[in-house]
C-alpha positions as a Markdown table, in Angstrom:
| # | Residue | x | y | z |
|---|---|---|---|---|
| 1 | Unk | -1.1 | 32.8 | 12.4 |
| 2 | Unk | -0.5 | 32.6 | 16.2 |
| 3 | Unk | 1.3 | 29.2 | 17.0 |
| 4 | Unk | 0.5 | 27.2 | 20.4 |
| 5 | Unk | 3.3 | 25.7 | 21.4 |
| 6 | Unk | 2.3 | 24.5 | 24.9 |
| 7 | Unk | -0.4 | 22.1 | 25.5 |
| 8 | Unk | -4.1 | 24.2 | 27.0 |
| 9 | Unk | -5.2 | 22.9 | 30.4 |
| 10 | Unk | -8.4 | 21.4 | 28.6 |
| 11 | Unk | -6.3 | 19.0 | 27.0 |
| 12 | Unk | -3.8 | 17.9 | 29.1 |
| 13 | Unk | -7.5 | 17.1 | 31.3 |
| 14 | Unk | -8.7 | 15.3 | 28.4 |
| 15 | Unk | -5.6 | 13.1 | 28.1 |
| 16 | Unk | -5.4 | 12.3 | 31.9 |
| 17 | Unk | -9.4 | 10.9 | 31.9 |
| 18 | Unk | -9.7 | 7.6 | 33.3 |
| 19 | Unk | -9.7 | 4.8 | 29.7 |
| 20 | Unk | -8.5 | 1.2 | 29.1 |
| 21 | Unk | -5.7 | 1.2 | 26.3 |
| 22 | Unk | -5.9 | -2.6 | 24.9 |
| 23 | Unk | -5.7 | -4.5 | 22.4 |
| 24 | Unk | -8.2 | -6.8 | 20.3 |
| 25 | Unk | -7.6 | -9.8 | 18.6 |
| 26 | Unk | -8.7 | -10.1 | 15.0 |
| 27 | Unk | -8.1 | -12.2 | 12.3 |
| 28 | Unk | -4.5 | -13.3 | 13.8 |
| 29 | Unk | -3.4 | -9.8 | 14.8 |
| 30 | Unk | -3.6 | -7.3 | 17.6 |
| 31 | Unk | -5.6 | -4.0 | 17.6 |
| 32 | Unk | -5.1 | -1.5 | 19.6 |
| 33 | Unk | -8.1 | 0.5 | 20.9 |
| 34 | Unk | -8.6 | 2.9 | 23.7 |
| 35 | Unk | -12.1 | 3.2 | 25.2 |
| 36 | Unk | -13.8 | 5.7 | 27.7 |
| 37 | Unk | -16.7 | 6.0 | 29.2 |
| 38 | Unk | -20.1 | 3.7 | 30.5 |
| 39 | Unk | -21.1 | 1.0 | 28.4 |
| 40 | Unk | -24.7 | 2.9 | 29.1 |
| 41 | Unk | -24.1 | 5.7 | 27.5 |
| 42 | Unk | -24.5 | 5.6 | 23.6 |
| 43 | Unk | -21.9 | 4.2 | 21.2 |
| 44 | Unk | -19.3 | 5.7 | 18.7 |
| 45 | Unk | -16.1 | 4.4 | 17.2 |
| 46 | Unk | -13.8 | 7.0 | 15.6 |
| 47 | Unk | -11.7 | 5.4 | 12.9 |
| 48 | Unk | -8.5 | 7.7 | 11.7 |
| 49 | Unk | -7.2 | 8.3 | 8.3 |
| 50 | Unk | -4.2 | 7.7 | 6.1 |
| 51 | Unk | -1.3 | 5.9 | 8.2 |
| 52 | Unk | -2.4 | 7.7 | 11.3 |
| 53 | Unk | -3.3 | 6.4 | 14.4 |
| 54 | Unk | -5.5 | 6.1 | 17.7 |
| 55 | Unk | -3.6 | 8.8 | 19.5 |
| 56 | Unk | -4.8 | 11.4 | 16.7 |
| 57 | Unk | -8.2 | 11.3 | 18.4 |
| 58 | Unk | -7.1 | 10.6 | 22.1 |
| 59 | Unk | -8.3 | 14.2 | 23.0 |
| 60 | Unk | -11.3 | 13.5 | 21.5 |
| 61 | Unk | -12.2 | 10.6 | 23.8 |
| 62 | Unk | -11.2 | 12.2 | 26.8 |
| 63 | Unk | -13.4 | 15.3 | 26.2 |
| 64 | Unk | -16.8 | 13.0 | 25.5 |
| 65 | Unk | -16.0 | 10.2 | 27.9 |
| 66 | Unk | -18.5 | 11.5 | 30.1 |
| 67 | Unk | -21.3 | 11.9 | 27.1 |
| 68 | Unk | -20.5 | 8.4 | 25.2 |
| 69 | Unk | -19.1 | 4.6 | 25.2 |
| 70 | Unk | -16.3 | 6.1 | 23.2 |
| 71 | Unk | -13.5 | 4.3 | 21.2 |
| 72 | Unk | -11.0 | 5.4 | 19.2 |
| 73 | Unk | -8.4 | 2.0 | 17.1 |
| 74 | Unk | -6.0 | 2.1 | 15.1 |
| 75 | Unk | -6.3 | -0.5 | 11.7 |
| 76 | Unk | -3.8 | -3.1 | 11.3 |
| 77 | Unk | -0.4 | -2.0 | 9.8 |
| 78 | Unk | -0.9 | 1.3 | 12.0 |
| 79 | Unk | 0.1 | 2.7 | 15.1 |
| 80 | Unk | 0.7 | 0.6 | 17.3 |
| 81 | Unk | -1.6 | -2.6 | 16.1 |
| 82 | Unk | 0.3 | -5.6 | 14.0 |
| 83 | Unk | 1.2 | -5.2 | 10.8 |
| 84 | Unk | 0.0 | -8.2 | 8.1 |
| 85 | Unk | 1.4 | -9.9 | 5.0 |
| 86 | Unk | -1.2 | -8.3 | 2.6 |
| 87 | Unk | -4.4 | -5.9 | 2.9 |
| 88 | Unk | -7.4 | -4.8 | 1.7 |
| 89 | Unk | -10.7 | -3.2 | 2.3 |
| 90 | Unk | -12.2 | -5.6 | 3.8 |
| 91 | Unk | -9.1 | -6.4 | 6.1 |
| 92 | Unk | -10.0 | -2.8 | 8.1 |
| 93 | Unk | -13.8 | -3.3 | 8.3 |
| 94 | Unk | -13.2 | -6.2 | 10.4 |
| 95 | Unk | -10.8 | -4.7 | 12.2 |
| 96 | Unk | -13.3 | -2.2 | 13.1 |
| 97 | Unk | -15.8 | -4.5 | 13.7 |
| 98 | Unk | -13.8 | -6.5 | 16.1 |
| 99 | Unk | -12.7 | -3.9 | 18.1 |
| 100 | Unk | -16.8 | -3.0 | 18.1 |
| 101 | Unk | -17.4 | -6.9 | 19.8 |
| 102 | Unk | -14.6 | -6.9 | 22.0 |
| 103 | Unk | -15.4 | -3.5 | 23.7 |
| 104 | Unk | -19.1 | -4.3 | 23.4 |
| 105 | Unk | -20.2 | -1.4 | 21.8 |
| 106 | Unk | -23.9 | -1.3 | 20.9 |
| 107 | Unk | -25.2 | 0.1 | 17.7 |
| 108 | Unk | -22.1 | 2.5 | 17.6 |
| 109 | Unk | -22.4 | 5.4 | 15.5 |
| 110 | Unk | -19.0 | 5.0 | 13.7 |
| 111 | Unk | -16.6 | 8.1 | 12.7 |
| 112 | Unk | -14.4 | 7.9 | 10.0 |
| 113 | Unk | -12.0 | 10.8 | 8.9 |
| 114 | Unk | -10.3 | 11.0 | 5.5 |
| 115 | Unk | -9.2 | 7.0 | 4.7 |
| 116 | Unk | -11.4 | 6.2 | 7.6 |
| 117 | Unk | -14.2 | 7.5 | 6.0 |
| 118 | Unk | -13.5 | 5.1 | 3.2 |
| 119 | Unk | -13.4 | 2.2 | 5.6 |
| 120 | Unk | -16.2 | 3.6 | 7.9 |
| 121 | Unk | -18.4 | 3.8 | 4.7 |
| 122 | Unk | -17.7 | -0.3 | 3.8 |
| 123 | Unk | -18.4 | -0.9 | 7.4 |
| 124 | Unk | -21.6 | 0.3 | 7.2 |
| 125 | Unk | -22.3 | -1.2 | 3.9 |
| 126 | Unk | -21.4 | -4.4 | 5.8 |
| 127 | Unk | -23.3 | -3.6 | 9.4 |
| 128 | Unk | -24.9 | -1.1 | 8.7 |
| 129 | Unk | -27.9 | -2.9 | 10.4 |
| 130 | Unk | -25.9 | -3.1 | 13.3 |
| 131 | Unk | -24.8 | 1.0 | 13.7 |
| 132 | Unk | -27.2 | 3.5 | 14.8 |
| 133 | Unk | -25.6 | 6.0 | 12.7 |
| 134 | Unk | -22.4 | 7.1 | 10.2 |
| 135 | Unk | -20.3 | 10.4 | 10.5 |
| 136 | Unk | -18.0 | 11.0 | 7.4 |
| 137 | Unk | -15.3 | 13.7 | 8.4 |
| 138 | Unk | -13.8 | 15.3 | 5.2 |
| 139 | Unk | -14.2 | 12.5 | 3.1 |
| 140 | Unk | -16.6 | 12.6 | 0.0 |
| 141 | Unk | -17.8 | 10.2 | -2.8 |
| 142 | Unk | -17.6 | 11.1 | -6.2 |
| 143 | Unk | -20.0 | 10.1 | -9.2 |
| 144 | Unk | -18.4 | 6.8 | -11.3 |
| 145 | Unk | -16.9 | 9.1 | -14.0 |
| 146 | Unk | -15.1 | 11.5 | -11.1 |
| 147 | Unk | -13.8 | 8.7 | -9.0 |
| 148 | Unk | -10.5 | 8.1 | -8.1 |
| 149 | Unk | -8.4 | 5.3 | -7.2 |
| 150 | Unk | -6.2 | 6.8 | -4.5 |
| 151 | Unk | -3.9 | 3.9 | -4.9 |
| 152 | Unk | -4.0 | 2.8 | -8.3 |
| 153 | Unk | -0.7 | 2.8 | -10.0 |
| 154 | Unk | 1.9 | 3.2 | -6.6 |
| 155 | Unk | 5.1 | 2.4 | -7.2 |
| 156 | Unk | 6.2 | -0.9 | -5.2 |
| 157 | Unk | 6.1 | 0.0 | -1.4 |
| 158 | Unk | 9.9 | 0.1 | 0.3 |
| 159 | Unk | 11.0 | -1.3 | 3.5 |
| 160 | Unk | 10.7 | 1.6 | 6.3 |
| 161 | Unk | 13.1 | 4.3 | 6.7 |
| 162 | Unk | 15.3 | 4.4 | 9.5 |
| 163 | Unk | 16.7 | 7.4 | 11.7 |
| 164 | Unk | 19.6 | 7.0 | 14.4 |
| 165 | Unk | 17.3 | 9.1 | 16.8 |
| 166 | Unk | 13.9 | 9.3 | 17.7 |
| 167 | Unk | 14.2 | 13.6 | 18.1 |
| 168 | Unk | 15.5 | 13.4 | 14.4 |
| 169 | Unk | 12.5 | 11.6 | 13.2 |
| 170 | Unk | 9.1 | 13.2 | 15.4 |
| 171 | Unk | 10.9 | 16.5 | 13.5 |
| 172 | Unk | 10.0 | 15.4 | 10.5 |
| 173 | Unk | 6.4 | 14.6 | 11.1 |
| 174 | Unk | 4.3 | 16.2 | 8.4 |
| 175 | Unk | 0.9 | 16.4 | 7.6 |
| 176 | Unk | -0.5 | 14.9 | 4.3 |
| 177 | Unk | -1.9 | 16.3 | 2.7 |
| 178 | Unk | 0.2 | 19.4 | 3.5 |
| 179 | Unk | -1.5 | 21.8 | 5.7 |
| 180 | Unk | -0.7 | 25.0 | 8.0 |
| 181 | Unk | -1.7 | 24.2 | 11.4 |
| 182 | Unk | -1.3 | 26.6 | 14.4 |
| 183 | Unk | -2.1 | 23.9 | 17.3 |
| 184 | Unk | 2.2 | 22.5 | 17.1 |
| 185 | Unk | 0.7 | 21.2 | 20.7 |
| 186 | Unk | -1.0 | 18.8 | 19.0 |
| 187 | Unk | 1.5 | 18.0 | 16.0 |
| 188 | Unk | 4.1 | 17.2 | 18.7 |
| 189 | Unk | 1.6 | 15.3 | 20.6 |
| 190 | Unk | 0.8 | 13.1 | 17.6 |
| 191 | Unk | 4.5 | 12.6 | 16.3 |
| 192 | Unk | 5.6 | 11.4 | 19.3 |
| 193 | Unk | 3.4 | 8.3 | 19.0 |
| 194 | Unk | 4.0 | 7.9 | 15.4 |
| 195 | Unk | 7.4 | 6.8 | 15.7 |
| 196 | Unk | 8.4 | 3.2 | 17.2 |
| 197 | Unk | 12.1 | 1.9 | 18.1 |
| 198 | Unk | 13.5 | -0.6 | 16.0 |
| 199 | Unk | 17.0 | -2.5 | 15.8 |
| 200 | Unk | 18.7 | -0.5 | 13.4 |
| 201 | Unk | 16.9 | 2.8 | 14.9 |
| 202 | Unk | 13.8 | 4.8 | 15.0 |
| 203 | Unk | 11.3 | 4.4 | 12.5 |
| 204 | Unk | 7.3 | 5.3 | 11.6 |
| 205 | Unk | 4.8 | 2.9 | 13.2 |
| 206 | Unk | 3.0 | 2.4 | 9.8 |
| 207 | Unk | 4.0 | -0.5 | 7.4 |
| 208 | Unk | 4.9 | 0.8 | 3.9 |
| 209 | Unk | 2.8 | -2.2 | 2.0 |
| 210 | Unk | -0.5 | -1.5 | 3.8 |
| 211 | Unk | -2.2 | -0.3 | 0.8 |
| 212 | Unk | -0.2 | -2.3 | -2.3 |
| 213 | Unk | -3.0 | -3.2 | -4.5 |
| 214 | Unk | -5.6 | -1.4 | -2.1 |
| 215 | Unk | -8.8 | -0.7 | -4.5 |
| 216 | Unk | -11.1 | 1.5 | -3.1 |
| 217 | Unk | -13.7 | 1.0 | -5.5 |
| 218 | Unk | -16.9 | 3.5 | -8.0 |
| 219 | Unk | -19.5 | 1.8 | -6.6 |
| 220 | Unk | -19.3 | 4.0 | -3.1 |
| 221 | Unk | -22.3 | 6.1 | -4.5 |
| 222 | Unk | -24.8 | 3.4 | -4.6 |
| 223 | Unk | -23.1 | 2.0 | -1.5 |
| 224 | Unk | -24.0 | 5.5 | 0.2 |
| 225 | Unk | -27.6 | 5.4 | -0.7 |
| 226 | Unk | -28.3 | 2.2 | 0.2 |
| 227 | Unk | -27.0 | 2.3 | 3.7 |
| 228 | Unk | -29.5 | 0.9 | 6.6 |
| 229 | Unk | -28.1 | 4.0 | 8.7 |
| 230 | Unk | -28.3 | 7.4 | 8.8 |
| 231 | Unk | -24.8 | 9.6 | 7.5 |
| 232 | Unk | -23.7 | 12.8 | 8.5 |
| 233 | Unk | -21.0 | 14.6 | 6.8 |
| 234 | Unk | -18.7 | 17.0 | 8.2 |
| 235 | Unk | -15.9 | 18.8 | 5.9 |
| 236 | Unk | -13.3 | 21.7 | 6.9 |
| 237 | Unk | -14.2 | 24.7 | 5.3 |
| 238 | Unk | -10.9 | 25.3 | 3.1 |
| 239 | Unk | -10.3 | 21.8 | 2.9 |
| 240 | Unk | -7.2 | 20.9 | 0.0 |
| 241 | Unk | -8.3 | 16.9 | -0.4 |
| 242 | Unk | -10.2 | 17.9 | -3.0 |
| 243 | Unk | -11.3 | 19.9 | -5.7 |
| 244 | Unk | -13.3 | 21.3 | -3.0 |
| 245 | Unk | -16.3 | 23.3 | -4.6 |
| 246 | Unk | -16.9 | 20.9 | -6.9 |
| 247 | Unk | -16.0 | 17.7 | -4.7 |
| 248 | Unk | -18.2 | 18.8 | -2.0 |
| 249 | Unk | -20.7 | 19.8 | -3.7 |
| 250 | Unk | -21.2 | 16.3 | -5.7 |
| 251 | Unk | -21.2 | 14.6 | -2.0 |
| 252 | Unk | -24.1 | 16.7 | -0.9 |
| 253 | Unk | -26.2 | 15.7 | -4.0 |
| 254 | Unk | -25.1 | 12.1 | -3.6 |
| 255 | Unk | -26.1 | 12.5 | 0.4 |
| 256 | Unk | -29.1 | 10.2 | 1.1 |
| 257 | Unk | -32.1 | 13.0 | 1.6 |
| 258 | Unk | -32.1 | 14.7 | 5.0 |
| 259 | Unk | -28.6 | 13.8 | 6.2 |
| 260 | Unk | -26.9 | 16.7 | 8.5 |
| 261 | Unk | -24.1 | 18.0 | 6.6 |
| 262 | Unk | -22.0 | 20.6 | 8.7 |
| 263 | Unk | -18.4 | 23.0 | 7.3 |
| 264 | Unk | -16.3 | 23.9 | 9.9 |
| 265 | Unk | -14.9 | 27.6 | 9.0 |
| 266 | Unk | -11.5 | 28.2 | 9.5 |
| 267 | Unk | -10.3 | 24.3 | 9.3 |
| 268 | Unk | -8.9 | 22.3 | 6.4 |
| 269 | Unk | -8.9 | 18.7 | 5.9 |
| 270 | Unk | -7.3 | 18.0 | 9.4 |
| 271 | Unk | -10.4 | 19.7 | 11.0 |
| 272 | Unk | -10.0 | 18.4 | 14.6 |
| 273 | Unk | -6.4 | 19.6 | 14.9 |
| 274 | Unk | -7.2 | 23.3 | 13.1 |
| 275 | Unk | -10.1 | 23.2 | 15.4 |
| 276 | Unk | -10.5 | 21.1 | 18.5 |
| 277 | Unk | -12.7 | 22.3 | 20.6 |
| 278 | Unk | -15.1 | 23.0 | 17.4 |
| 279 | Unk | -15.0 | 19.8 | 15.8 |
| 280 | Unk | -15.6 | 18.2 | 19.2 |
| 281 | Unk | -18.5 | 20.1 | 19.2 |
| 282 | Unk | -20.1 | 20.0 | 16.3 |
| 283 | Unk | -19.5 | 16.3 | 16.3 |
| 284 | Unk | -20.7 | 16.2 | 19.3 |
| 285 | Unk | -24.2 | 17.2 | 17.8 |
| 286 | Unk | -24.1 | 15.2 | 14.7 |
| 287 | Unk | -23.9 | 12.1 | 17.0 |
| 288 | Unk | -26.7 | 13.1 | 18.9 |
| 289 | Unk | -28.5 | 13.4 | 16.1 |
| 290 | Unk | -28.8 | 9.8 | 15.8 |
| 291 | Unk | -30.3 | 9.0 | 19.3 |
């Protein structure tokens, strides 16, 4: 597997496009968001996965500012929004959905990778009457006797660790789950915003405690088939998040009828940074899709 170290033209251009990087205010704590694009063009929220952050998609934005009203936020606890004293499932829905009023989207179609997907699926359970459409990106819903509580039975969360330098820490950026991934351009990129200066050093942006006592919840498959929007569902082809033949295949029977399900060859469950340009692409149709 060829590495690329150095960042391609096509996305140091995507980073430099013209965007507002802001914050909303919701519920008592700021949100960070960055937004491209007209407010003409259609809508579409991308909402990142497990302790991740806005930055993960930046490229993204850039690439279809021209196409879409395009935001990408990162939920409280992450990134660089405000952490709170306790969360739960409903706590990032309305982060989403205040970052959706304060950039005015309109009937977004909302994106949600991995833990996103979990929290783009209770958003549109929520406003679903408000969305024009749903795009879950490797994340799949399991039959009652299948599910899993991702965070049932954690130990205790700890205080953050601390490093005495920032270079010390971005190296030991890993992906979870563990994956191979030959775009390092892209790892660096999103390492270097993962890690935030404290007093007693350089630690990670997320707050441990974000999911103490997170439930997730069985009822997702009735949730997905009762949506008032459309859902697409995207997967990498040798994704690890899951037992994957079986995993996948239960989502596709649990699908509402005539959603657009797409598998992205080559990529695991990290499918925009195994393959950029191809996930933008294929999402790219999936959204249209919905206009």
């Amino acid at each position: 597997m060829e590495v690329v170290k150095e960042q391609p033209q096509w996305f140091k251009d995507a980073l430099a496009v013209n965007h507002r990087d802001d914050f909303a205010e919701v519920s008592g704590a700021k949100i960070h968001f960055m937004e491209w694009g007209s407010p003409h063009n259609p809508s579409v929220i991308m909402l990142h996965g497990n302790h991740a952050h806005a930055h993960w998609f930046q490229f993204i934005g850039g690439l279809l500012a021209e196409k879409y009203h395009f935001v990408v936020m990162s939920f409280s606890g992450m990134g660089e929004s405000e952490w709170r004293s306790q969360y739960d499932k409903n706590t990032f829905v309305e982060d989403v959905w205040g970052v959706v009023k304060e950039t005015n989207l309109i009937k977004p179609v909302v994106v949600g990778h991995s833990f996103g997907g979990m929290v783009s699926l209770a958003t549109a359970d929520k406003y679903g009457d408000q969305m024009s459409g749903l795009v879950l990106v490797d994340f799949v819903v399991r039959h009652p006797e299948n599910h899993i509580e991702w965070y049932k039975n954690m130990p205790p969360s700890k205080p953050p660790k601390v490093r005495p330098t920032k270079e010390e820490l971005v190296q030991r950026f890993r992906l979870m789950p563990p994956q191979e991934c030959q775009n390092q351009f892209l790892l660096d990129f999103i390492a270097e915003k993962s890690v935030r200066k404290t007093d007693q050093g350089w630690s990670w942006t997320f707050d441990p405690s974000t999911y103490d006592n997170l439930e997730v919840g069985n009822d997702q498959h009735e949730t997905l088939n009762q949506l008032s929007c459309p859902v697409s569902f995207i997967y990498g082809e040798n994704t690890m998040e899951f037992d994957t033949g079986n995993s996948i295949e239960e989502m596709k029977e649990l699908l509402p009828e005539g959603s657009s399900i797409v598998s992205l060859t080559d990529a695991q469950h990290h499918l925009m940074l195994d393959k950029p340009l191809e996930f933008v692409d294929e999402l790219d149709k999936l959204i249209q899709g919905f206009f």
